[in-house]
C-alpha positions as protocol buffer text, in pm:
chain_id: "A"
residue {
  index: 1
  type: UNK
  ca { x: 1798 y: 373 z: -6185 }
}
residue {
  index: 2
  type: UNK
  ca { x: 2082 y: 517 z: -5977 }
}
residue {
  index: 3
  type: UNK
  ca { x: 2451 y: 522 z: -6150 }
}
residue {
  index: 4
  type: UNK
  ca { x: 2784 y: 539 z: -6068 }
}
residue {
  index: 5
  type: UNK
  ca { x: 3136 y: 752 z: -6043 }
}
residue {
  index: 6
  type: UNK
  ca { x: 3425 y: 662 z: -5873 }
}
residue {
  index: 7
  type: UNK
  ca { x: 3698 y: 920 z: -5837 }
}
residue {
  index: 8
  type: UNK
  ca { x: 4023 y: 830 z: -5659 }
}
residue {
  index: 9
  type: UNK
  ca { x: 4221 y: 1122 z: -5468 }
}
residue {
  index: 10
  type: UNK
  ca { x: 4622 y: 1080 z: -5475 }
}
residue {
  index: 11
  type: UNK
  ca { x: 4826 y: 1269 z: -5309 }
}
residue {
  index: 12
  type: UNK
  ca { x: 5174 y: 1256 z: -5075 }
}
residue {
  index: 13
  type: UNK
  ca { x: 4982 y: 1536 z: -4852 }
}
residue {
  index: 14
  type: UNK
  ca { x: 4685 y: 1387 z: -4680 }
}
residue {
  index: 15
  type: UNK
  ca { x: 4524 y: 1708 z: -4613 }
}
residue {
  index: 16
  type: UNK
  ca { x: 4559 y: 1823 z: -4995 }
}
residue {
  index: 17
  type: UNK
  ca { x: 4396 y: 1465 z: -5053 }
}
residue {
  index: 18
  type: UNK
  ca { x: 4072 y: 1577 z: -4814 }
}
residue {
  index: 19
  type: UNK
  ca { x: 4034 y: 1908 z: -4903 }
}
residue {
  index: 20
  type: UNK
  ca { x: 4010 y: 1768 z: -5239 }
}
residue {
  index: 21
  type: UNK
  ca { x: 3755 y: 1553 z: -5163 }
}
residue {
  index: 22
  type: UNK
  ca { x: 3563 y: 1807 z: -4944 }
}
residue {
  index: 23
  type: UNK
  ca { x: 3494 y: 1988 z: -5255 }
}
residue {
  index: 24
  type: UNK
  ca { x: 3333 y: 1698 z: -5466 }
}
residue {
  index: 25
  type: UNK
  ca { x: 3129 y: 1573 z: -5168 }
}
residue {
  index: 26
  type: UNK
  ca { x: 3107 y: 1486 z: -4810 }
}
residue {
  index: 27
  type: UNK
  ca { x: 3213 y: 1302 z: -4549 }
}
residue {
  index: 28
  type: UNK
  ca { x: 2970 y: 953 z: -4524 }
}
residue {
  index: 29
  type: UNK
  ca { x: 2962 y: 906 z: -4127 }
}
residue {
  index: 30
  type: UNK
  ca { x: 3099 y: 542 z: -4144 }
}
residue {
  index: 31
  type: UNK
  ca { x: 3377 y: 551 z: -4381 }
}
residue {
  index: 32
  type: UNK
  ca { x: 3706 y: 845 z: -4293 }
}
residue {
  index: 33
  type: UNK
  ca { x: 3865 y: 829 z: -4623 }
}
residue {
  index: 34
  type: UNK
  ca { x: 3484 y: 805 z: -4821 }
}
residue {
  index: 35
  type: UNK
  ca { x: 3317 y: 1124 z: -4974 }
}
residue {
  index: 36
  type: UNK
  ca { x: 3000 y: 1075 z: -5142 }
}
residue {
  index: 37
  type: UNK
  ca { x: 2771 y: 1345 z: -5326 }
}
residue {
  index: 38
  type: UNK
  ca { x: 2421 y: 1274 z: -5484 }
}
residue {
  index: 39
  type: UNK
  ca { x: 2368 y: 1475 z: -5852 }
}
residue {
  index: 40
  type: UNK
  ca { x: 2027 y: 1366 z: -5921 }
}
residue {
  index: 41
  type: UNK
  ca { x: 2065 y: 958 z: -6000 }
}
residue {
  index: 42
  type: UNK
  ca { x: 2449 y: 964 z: -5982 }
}
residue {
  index: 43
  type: UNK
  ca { x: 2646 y: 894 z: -5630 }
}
residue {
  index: 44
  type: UNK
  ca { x: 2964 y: 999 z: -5678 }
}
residue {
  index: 45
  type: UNK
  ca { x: 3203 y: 818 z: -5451 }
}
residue {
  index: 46
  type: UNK
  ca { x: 3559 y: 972 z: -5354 }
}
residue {
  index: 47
  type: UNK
  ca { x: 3799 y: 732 z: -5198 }
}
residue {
  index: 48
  type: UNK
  ca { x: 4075 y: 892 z: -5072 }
}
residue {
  index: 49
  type: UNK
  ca { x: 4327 y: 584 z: -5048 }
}
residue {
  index: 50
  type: UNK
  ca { x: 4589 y: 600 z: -4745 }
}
residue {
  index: 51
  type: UNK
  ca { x: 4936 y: 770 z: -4908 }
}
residue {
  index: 52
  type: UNK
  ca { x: 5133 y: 470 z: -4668 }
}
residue {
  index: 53
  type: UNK
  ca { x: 5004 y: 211 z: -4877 }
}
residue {
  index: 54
  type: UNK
  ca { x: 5082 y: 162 z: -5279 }
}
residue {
  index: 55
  type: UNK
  ca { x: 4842 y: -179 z: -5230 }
}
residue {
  index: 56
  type: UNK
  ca { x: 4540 y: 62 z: -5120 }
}
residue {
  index: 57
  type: UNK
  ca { x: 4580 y: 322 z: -5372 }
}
residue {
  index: 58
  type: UNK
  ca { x: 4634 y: 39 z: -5638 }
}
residue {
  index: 59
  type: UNK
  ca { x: 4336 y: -103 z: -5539 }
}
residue {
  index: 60
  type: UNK
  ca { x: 4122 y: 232 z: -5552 }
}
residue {
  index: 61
  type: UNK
  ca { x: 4226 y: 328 z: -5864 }
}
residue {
  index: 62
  type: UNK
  ca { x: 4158 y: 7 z: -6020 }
}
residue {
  index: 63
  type: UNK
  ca { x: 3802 y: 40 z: -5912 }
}
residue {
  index: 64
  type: UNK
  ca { x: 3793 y: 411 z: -6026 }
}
residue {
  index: 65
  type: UNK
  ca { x: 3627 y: 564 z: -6328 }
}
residue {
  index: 66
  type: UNK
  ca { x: 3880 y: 913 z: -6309 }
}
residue {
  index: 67
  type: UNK
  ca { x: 4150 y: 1061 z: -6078 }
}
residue {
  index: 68
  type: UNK
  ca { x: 4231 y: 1404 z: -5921 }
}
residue {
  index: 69
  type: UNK
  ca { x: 4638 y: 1392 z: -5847 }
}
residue {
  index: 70
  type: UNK
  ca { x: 4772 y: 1672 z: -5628 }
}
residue {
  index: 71
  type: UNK
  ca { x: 5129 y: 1712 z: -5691 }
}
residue {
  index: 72
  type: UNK
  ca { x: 5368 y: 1838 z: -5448 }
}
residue {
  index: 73
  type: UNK
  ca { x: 5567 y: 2161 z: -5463 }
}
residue {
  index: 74
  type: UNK
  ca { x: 5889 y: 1995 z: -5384 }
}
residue {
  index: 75
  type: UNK
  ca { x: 5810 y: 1685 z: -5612 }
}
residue {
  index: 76
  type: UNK
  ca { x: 5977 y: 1327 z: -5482 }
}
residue {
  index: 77
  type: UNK
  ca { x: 6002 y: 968 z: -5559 }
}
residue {
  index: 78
  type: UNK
  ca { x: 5709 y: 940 z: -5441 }
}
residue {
  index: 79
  type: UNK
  ca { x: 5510 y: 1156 z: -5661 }
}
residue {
  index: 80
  type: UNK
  ca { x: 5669 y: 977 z: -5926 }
}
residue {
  index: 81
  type: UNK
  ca { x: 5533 y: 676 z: -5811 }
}
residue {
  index: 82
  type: UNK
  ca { x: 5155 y: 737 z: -5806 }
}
residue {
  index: 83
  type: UNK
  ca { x: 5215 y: 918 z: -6159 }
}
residue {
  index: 84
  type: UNK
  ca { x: 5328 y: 613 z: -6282 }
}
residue {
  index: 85
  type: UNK
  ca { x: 5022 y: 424 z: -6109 }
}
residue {
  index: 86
  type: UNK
  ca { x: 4815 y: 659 z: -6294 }
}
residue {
  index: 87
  type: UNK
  ca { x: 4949 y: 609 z: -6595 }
}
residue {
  index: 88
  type: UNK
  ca { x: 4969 y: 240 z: -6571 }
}
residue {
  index: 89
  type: UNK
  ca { x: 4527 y: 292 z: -6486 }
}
residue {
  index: 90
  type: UNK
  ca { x: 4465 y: 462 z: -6812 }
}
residue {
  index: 91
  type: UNK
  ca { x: 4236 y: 658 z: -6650 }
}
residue {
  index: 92
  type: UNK
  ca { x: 4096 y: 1011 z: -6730 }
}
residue {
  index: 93
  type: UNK
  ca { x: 4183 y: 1231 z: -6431 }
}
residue {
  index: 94
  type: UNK
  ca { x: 4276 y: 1594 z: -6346 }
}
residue {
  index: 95
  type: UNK
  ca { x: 4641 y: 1645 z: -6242 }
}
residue {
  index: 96
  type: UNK
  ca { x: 4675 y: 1944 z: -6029 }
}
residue {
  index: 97
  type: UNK
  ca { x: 5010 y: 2128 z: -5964 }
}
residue {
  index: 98
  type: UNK
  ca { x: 5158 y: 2473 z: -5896 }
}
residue {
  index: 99
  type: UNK
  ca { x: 5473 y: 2496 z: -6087 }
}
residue {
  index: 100
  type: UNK
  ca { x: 5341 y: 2328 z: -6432 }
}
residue {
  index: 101
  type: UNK
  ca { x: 5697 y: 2347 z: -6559 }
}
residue {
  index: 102
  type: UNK
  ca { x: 5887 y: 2092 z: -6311 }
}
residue {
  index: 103
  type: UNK
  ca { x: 5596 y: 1862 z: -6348 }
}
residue {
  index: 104
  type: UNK
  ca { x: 5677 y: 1840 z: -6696 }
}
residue {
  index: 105
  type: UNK
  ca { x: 6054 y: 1820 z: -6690 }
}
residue {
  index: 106
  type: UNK
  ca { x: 6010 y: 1525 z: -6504 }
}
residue {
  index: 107
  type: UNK
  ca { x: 5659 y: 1352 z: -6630 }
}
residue {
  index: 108
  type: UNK
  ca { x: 5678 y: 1468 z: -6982 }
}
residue {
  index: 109
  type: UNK
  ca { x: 5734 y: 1114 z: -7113 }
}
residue {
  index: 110
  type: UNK
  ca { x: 5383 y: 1012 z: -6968 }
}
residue {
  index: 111
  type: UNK
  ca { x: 5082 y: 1060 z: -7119 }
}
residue {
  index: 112
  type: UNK
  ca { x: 4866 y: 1196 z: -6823 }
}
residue {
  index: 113
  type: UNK
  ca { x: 5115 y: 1501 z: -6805 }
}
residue {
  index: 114
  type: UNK
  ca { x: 4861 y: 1613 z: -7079 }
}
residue {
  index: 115
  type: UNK
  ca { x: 4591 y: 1629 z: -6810 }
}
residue {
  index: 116
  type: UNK
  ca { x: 4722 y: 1917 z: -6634 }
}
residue {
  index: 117
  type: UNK
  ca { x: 4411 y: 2164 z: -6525 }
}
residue {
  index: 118
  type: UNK
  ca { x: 4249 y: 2386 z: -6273 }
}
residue {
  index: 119
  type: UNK
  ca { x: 4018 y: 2226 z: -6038 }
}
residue {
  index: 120
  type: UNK
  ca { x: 3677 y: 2164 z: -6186 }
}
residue {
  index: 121
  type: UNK
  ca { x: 3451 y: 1876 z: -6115 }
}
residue {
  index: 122
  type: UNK
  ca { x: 3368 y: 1596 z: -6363 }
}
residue {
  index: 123
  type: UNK
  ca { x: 3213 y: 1286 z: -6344 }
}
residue {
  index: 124
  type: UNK
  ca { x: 3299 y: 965 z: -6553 }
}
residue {
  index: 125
  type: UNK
  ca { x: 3041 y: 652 z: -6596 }
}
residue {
  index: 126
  type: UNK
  ca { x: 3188 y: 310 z: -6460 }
}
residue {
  index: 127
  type: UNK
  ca { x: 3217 y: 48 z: -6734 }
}
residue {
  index: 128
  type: UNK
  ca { x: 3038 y: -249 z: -6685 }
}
residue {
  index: 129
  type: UNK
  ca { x: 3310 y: -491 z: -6581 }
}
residue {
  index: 130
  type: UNK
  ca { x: 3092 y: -815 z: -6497 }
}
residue {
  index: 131
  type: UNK
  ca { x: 3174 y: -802 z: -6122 }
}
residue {
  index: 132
  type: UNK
  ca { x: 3116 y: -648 z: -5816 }
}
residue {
  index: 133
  type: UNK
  ca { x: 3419 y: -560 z: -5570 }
}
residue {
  index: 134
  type: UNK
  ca { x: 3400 y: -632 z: -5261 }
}
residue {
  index: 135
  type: UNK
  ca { x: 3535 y: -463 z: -4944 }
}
residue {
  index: 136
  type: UNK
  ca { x: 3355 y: -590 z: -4641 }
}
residue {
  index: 137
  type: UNK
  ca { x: 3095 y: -898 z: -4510 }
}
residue {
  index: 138
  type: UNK
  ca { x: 2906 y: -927 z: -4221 }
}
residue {
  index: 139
  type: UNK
  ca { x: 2614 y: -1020 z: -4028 }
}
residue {
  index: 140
  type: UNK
  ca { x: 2329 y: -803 z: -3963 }
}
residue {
  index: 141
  type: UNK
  ca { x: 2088 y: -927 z: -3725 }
}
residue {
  index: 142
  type: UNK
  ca { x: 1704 y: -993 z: -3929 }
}
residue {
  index: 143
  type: UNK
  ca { x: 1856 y: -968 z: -4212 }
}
residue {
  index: 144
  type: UNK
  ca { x: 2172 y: -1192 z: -4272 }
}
residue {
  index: 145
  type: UNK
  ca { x: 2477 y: -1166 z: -4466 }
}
residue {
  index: 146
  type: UNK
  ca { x: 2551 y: -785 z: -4627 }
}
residue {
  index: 147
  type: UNK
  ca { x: 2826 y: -723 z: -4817 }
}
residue {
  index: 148
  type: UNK
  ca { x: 2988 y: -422 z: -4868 }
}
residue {
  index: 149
  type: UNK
  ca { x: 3100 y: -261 z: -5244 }
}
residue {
  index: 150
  type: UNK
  ca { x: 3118 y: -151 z: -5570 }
}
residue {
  index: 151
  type: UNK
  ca { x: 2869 y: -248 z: -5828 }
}
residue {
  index: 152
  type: UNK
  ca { x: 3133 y: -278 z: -6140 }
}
residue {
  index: 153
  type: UNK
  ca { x: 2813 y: -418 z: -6341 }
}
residue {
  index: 154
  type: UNK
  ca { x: 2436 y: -378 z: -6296 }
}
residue {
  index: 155
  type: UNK
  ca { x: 2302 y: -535 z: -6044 }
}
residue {
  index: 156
  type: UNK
  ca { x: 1954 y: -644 z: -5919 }
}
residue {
  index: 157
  type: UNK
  ca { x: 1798 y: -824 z: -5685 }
}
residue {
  index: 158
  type: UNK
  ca { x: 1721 y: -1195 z: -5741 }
}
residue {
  index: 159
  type: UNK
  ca { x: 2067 y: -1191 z: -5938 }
}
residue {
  index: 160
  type: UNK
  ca { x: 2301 y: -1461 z: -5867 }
}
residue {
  index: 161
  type: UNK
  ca { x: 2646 y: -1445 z: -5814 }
}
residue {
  index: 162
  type: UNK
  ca { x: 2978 y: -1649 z: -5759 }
}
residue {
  index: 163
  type: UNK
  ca { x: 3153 y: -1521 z: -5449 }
}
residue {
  index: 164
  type: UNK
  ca { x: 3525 y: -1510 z: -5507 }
}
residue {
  index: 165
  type: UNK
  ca { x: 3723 y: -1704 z: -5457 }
}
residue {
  index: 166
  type: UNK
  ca { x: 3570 y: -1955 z: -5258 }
}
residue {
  index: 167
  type: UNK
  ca { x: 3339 y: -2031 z: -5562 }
}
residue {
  index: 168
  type: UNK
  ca { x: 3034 y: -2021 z: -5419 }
}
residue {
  index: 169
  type: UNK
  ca { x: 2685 y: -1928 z: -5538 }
}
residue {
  index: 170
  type: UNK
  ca { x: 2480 y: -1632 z: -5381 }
}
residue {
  index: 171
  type: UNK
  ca { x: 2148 y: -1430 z: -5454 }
}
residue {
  index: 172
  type: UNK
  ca { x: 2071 y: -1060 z: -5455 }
}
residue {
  index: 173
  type: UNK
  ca { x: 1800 y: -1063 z: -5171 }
}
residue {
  index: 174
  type: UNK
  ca { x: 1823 y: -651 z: -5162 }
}
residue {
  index: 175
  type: UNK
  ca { x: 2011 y: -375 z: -5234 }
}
residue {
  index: 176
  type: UNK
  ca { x: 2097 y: -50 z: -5055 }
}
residue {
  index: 177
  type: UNK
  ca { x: 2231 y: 298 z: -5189 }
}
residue {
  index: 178
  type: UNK
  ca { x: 2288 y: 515 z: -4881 }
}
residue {
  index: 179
  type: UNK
  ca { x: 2029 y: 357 z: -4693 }
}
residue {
  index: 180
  type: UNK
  ca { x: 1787 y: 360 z: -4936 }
}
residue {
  index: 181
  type: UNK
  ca { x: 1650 y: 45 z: -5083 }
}
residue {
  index: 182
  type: UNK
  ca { x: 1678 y: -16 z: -5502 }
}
residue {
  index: 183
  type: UNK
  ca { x: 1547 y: -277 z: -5683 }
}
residue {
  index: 184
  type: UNK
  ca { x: 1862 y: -194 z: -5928 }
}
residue {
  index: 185
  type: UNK
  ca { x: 2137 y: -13 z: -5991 }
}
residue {
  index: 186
  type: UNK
  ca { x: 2395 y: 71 z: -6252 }
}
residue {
  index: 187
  type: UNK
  ca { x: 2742 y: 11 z: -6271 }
}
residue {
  index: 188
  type: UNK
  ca { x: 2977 y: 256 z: -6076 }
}
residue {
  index: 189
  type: UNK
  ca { x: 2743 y: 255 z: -5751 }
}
residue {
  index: 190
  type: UNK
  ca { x: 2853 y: 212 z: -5383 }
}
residue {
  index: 191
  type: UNK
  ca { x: 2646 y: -55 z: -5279 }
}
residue {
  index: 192
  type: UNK
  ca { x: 2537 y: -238 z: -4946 }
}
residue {
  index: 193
  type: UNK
  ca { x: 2402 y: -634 z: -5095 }
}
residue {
  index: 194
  type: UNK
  ca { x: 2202 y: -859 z: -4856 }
}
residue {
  index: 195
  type: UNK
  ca { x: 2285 y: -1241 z: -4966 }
}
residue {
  index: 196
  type: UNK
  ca { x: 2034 y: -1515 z: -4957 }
}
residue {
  index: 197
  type: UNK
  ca { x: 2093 y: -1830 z: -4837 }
}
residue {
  index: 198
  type: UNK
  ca { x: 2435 y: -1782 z: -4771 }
}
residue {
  index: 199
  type: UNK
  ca { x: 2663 y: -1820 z: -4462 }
}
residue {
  index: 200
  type: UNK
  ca { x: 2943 y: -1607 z: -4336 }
}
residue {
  index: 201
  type: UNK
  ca { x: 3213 y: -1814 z: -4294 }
}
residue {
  index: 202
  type: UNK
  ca { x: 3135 y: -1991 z: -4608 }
}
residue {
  index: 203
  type: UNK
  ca { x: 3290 y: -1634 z: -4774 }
}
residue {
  index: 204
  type: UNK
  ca { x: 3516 y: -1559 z: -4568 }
}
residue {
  index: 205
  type: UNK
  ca { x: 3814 y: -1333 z: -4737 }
}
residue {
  index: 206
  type: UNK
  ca { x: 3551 y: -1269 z: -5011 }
}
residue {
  index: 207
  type: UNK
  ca { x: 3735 y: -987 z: -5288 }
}
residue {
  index: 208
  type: UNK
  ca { x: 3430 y: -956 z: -5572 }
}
residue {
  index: 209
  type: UNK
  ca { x: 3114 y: -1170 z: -5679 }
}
residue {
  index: 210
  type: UNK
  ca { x: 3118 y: -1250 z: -6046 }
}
residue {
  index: 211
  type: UNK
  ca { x: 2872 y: -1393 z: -6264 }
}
residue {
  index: 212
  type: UNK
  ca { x: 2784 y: -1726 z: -6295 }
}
residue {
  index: 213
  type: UNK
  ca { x: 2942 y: -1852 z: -6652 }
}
residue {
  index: 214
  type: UNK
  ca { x: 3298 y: -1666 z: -6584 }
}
residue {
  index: 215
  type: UNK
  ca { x: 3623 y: -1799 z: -6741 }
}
residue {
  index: 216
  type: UNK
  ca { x: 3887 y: -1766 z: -6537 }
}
residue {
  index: 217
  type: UNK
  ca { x: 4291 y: -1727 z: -6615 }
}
residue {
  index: 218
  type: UNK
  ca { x: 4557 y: -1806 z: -6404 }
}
residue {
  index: 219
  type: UNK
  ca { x: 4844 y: -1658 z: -6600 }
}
residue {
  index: 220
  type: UNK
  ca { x: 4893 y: -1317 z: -6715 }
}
residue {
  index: 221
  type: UNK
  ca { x: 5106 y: -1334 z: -7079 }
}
residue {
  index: 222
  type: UNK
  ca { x: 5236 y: -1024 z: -7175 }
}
residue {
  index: 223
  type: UNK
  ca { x: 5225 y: -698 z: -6964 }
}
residue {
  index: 224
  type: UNK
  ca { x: 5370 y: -392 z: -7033 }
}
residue {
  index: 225
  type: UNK
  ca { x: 5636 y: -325 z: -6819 }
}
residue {
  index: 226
  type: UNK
  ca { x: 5745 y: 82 z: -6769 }
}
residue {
  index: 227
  type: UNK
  ca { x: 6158 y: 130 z: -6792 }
}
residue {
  index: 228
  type: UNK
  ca { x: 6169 y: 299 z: -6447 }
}
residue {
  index: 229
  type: UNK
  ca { x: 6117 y: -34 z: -6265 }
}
residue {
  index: 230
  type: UNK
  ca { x: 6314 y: -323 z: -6095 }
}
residue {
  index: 231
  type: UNK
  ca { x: 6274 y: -656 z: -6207 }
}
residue {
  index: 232
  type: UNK
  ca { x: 6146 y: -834 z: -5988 }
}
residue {
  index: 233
  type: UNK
  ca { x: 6042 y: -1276 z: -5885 }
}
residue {
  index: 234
  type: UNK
  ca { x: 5736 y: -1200 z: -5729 }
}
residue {
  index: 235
  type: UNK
  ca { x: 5462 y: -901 z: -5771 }
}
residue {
  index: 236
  type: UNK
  ca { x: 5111 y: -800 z: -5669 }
}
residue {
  index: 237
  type: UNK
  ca { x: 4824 y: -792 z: -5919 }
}
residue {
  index: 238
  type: UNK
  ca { x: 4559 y: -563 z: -5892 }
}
residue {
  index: 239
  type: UNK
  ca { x: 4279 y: -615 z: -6124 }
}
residue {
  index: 240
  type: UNK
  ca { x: 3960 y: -419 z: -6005 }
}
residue {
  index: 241
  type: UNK
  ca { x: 3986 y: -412 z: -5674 }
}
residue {
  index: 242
  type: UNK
  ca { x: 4121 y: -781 z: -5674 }
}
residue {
  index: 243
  type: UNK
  ca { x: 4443 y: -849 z: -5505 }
}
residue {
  index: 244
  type: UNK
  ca { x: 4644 y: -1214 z: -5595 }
}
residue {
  index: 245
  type: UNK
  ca { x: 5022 y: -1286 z: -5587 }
}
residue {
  index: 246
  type: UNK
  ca { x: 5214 y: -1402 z: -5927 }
}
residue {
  index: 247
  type: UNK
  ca { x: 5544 y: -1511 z: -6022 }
}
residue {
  index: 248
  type: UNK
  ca { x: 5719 y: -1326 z: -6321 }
}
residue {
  index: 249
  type: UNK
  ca { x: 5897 y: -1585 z: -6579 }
}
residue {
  index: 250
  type: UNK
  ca { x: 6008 y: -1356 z: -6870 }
}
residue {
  index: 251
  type: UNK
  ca { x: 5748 y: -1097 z: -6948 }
}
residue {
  index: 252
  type: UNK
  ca { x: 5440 y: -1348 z: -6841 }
}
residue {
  index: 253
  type: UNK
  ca { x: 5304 y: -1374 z: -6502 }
}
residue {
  index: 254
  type: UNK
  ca { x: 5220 y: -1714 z: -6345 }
}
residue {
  index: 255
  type: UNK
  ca { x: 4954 y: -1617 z: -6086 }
}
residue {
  index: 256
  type: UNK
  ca { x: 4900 y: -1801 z: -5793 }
}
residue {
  index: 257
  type: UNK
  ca { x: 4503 y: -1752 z: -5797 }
}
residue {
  index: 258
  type: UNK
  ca { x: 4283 y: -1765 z: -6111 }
}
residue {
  index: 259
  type: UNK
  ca { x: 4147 y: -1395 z: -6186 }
}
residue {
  index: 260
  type: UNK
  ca { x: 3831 y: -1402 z: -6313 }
}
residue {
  index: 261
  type: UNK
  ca { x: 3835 y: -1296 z: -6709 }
}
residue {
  index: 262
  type: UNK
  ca { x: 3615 y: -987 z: -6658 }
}
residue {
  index: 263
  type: UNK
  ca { x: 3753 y: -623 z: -6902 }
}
residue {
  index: 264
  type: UNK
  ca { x: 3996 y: -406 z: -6688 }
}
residue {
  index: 265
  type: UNK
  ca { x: 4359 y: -312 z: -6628 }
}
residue {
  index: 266
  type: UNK
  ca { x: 4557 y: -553 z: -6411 }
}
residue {
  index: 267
  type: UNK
  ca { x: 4800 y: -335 z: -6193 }
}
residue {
  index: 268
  type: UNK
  ca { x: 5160 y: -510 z: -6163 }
}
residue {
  index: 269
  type: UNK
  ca { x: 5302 y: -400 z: -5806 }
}
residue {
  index: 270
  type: UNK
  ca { x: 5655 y: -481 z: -5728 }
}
residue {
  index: 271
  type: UNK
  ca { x: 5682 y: -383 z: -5302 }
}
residue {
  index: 272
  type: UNK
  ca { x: 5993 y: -526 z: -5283 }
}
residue {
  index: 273
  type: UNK
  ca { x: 6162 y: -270 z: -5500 }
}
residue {
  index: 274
  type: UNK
  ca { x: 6455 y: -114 z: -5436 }
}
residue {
  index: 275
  type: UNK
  ca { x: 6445 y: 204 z: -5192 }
}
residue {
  index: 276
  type: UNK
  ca { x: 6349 y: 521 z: -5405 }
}
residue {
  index: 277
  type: UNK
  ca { x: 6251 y: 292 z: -5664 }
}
residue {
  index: 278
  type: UNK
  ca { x: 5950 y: 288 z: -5802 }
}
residue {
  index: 279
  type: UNK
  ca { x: 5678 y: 8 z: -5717 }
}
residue {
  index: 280
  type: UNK
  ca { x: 5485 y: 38 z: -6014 }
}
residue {
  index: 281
  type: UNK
  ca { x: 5598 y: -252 z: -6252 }
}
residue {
  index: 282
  type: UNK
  ca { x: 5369 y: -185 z: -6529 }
}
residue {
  index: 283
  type: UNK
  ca { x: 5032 y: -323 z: -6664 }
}
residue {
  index: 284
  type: UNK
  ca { x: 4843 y: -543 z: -6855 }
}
residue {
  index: 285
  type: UNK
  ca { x: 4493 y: -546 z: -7063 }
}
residue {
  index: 286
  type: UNK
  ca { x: 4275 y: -834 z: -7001 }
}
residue {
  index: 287
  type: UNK
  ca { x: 3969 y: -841 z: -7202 }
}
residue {
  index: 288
  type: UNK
  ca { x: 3667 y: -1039 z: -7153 }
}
């Protein structure tokens, strides 16, 4: 049965971030900023979020299972930024710089300025989260509804699932691991899903399926929020590849969408911060 890695690539230099990724895997033809290698039955997947966005590379690391973060020479703001994304992930990762020293005069208070190396390649298994996220849906003629994802849980066919958030109920009819049909697969895999009995714009804006059975919260109690950042009304919550809006009111966060109650790191994005500031609020644990 295959499994899963999912490595996010961060970096202010978008070449560093491919070259990066050229060396873990390659290039799949219908994705730019997806690298994908096959070590026996693990895919590795690279995603190689766009540096312009915080929300995109918030969202790929909170599907990720490790990190590779290329520093620049002349480190900025911005590098502080994803460095405080990272740490706010909790996930294992390589940091890569070339002057060791200024990294540490400024990141020293973080843990992941521990995970200073050289290049090497590693692999880390995806926990099973109880959901699958979910980047893309479509028609494909024959066959009917596909979405596109991440299996954050195994998955097989005849499984039912919730589609979130419209809440409603969908079956595994087949799976697909670079174009190669499974009957399942672990946790951690990219996946193509073909849904039974279920109509297109009955999911439209679809973010994950979840299983049936599910508790939900809409309210996020305490997070741990880092010193560096504004306060902020209103923030962005990022919770494995899930994206809703909440209201802050003291150091709990009124959401304005339930989140499913799945294990994972919820990402607390602040875009309106101040210029030079940085975006990354803080985080909270949410355990199933």
């Amino acid at each position: 049965m295959l499994r899963g890695s999912i490595v996010s690539i961060l970096s202010t230099n978008d070449q560093e971030a491919f070259e990066i990724a050229s060396m873990l895997g390659k290039r799949d033809r219908g994705e730019e900023r997806v690298y994908y290698r096959k070590i026996n039955d693990l895919v590795r997947s690279i995603l190689i979020p766009s540096p312009d966005s915080i929300l995109d590379e918030a969202i790929a690391v909170s599907i990720s299972s490790s990190f590779y973060f290329k520093v620049s020479d002349a480190i900025t703001w911005l590098d502080g930024e994803r460095a405080l994304l990272l740490e706010a992930s909790g996930l294992p990762g390589i940091i890569l710089t070339n002057d060791t020293n200024t990294f540490m005069k400024y990141f020293s208070e973080l843990s992941i300025s521990k995970l200073i190396s050289e290049f090497r390649e590693f692999d880390m298994d995806v926990s099973d989260r109880g959901l699958v996220y979910v980047d893309r849906a479509f028609n494909v003629k024959g066959v009917g509804v596909v979405v596109l994802g991440y299996a954050l849980t195994q998955v097989s066919v005849h499984d039912k699932f919730i589609a979130y958030p419209m809440n409603v109920e969908t079956e595994i009819k087949s799976i697909q691991v670079l174009d190669e049909d499974q009957d399942s697969v672990m946790p951690g895999t990219r996946v193509g899903l073909a849904l039974r009995n279920t109509r297109l714009e009955d999911i439209e804006g679809i973010q994950a399926l979840i299983r049936p059975g599910t508790k939900f919260i809409n309210s996020i109690n305490d997070f741990n929020r880092f010193k560096w950042s504004d306060d902020a009304r209103e923030v962005h919550v990022i919770f494995n590849g899930i994206k809703v809006m909440g209201k802050v009111e003291g150091n709990s966060i009124v959401l304005t969408s339930e989140l499913p109650m799945v294990s994972g790191r919820a990402l607390i994005i602040n875009v309106n911060a101040k210029p030079k500031k940085p975006r990354i609020m803080g985080y909270a644990l949410i355990n199933a």
